[in-house]
C-alpha positions as CSV (number, residue, x, y, z in Angstrom):
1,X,6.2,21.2,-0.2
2,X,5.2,24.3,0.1
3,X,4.1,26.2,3.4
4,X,1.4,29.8,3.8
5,X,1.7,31.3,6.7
6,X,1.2,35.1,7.7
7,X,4.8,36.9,9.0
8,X,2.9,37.0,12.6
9,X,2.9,33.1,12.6
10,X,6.4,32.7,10.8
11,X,8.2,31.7,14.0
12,X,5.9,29.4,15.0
13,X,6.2,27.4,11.7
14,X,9.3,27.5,11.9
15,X,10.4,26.5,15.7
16,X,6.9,24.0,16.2
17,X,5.8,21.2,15.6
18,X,2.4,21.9,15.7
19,X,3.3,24.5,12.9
20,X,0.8,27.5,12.1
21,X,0.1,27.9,8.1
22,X,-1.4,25.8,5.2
23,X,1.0,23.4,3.8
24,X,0.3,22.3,0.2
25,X,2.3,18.8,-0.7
26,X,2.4,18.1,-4.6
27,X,1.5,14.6,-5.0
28,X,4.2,11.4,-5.3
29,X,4.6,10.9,-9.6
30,X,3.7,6.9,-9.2
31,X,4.6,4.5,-12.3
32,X,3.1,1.6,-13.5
33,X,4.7,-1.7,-14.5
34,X,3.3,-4.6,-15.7
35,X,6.5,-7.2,-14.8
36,X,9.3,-7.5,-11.9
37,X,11.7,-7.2,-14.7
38,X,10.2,-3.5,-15.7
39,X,9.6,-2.3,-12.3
40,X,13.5,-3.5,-11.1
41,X,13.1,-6.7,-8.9
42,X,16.4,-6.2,-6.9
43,X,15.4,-2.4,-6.1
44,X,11.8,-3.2,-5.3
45,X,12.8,-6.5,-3.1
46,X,14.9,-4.1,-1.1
47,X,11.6,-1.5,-0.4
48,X,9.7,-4.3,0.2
49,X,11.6,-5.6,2.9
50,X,12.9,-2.4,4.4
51,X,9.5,-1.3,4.7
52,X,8.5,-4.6,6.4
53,X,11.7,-5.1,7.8
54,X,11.2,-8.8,7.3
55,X,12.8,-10.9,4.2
56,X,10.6,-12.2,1.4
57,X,10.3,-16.0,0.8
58,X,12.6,-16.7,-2.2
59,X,9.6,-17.9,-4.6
60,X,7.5,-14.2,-3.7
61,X,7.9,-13.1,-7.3
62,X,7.0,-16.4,-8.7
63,X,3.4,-15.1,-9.5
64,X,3.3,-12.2,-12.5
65,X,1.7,-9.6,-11.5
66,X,-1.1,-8.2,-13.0
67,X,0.4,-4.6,-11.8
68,X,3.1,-2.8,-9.9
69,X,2.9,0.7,-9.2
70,X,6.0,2.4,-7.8
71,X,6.9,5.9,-6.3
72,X,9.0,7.4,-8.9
73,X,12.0,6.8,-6.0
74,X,11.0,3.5,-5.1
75,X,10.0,4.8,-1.4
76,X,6.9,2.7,-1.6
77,X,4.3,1.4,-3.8
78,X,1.5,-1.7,-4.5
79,X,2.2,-5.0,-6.2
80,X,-1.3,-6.5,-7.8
81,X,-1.6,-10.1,-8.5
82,X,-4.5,-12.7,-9.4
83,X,-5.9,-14.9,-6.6
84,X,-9.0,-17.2,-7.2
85,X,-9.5,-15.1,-10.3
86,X,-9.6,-11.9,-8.9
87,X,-7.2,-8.9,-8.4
88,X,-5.4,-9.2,-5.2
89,X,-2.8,-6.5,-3.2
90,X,-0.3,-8.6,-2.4
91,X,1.5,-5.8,-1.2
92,X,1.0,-2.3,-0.2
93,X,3.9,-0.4,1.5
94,X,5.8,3.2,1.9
95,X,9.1,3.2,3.5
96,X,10.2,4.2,7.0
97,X,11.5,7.3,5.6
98,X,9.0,8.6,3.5
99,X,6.3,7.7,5.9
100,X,4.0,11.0,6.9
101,X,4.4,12.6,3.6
102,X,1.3,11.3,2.4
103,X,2.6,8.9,-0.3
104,X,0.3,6.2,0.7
105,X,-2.6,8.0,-0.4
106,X,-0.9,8.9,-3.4
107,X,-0.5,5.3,-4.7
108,X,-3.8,4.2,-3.4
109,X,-5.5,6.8,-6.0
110,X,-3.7,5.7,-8.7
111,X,-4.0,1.7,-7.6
112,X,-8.3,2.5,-7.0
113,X,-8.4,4.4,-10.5
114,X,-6.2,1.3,-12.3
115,X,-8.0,-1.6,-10.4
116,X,-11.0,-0.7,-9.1
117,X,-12.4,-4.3,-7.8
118,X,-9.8,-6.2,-5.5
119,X,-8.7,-7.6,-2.1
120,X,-5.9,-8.0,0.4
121,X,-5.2,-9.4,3.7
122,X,-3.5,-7.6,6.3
123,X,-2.5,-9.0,10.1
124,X,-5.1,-8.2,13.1
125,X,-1.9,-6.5,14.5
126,X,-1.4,-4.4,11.7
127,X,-1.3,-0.4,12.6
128,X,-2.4,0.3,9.4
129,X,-5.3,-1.6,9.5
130,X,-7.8,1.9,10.6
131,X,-6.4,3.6,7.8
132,X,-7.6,0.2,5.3
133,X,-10.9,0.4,7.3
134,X,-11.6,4.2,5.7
135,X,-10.9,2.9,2.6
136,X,-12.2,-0.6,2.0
137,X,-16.0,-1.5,1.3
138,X,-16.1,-4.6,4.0
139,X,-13.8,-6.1,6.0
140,X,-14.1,-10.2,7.7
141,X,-11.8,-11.4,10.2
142,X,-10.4,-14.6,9.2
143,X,-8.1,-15.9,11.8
144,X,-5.1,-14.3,12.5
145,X,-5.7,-11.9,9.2
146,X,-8.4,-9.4,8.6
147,X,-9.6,-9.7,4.8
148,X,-11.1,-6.7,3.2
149,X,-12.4,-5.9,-0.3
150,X,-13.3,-3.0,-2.6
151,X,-15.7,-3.6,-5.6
152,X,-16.7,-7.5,-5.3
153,X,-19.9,-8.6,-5.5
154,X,-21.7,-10.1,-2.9
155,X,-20.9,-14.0,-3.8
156,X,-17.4,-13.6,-4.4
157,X,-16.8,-12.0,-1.0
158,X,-16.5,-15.5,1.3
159,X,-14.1,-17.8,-1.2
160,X,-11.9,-14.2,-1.8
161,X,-11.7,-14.9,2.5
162,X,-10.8,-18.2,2.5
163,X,-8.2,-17.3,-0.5
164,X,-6.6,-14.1,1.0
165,X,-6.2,-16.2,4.2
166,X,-5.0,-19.2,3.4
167,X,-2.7,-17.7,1.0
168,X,0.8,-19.2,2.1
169,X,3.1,-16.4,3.8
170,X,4.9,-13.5,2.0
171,X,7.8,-13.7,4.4
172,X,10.5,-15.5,5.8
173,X,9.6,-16.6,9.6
C-alpha cells in the first residue's frame, strides 16, 4: 500500500483516521484451482470457517468443484460448483483480518472474468448482501435466503431459485 500525501497533510495521515492523501493498494495475486486437493482442503476449511466462524457439515467438499480461487495467503477466496447444471458460488468469503483491504473485489474480478454466468444464495441477514446487490444482475427473495444471479437467461432464473434455496445447509447448526 502505498499512500500521497503533501508534507502539509503528513500529520494528519499519519495521526487520523480519516487520513488526508491518495492511497493506492496493489491488488490481492488470486490463484485458481480446479480440486480441494490443489487448493489445500485442510487450509481452505480453516478460512472458510474462520471467516464464517461456523463449522462446515463434514460431506461440504463432497461436490468437485468446478473452481476455487484463493488469495495467494489463503485470507479469503470463492469456491464454484454445479447446481441444476449451472455454475453456482457456493462460497464467497475474506477473513476477519484482511477485511477492508479490498480483497473482496479482488477475487470477484477474477471469479466474473473466469465464470461469467452463475448464482449464489446468501441469508436475508447477511451484511454483505448491499455489496452483492451492486454487483448481481437480479436478486428474488426465497424464504429465509435472498437468490441472486449474473449472466442467466431469463428461463433459467426461477428453477436456479428453487435450487439455490433448497440447497441443504453448508454448516453445522
Amino acid at each position: 500500500t502505498y499512500v500521497i500525501v503533501s508534507p502539509l497533510n503528513f500529520l494528519s495521515e499519519l495521526f487520523t483516521v480519516r487520513g488526508a492523501g491518495t492511497m493506492l493498494r496493489r491488488g490481492a495475486k488470486i490463484k485458481s484451482y480446479k480440486t480441494y486437493q490443489s487448493a489445500g482442503k485442510k487450509p481452505v476449511t480453516h478460512s472458510i470457517e474462520a471467516a464464517f466462524g461456523r463449522t462446515l457439515v463434514p460431506d461440504y467438499f463432497k461436490d468437485a468443484p468446478q473452481n476455487i480461487l484463493l488469495e495467494e495467503n489463503i485470507r479469503g477466496g470463492a469456491i464454484v460448483t454445479t447446481r441444476n447444471g449451472l455454475p453456482y458460488l457456493s462460497k464467497f468469503w475474506v477473513s476477519q483480518e484482511a477485511q477492508g483491504e479490498g480483497i473482496a473485489r479482488d477475487i470477484w474480478a477474477a471469479l466474473s472474468a473466469q465464470t461469467p454466468t452463475f448464482f449464489w444464495r446468501s441469508r436475508k441477514d447477511n451484511a454483505f448482501n448491499n455489496w452483492y446487490m451492486n454487483v448481481c444482475e437480479g436478486m428474488q427473495v426465497y424464504g429465509d435466503w435472498r437468490v441472486f444471479w449474473i449472466g442467466l437467461r431469463p428461463e433459467q432464473i426461477q428453477s436456479a431459485v428453487e435450487d439455490a434455496a433448497t440447497a441443504p445447509e453448508d454448516f453445522i447448526q
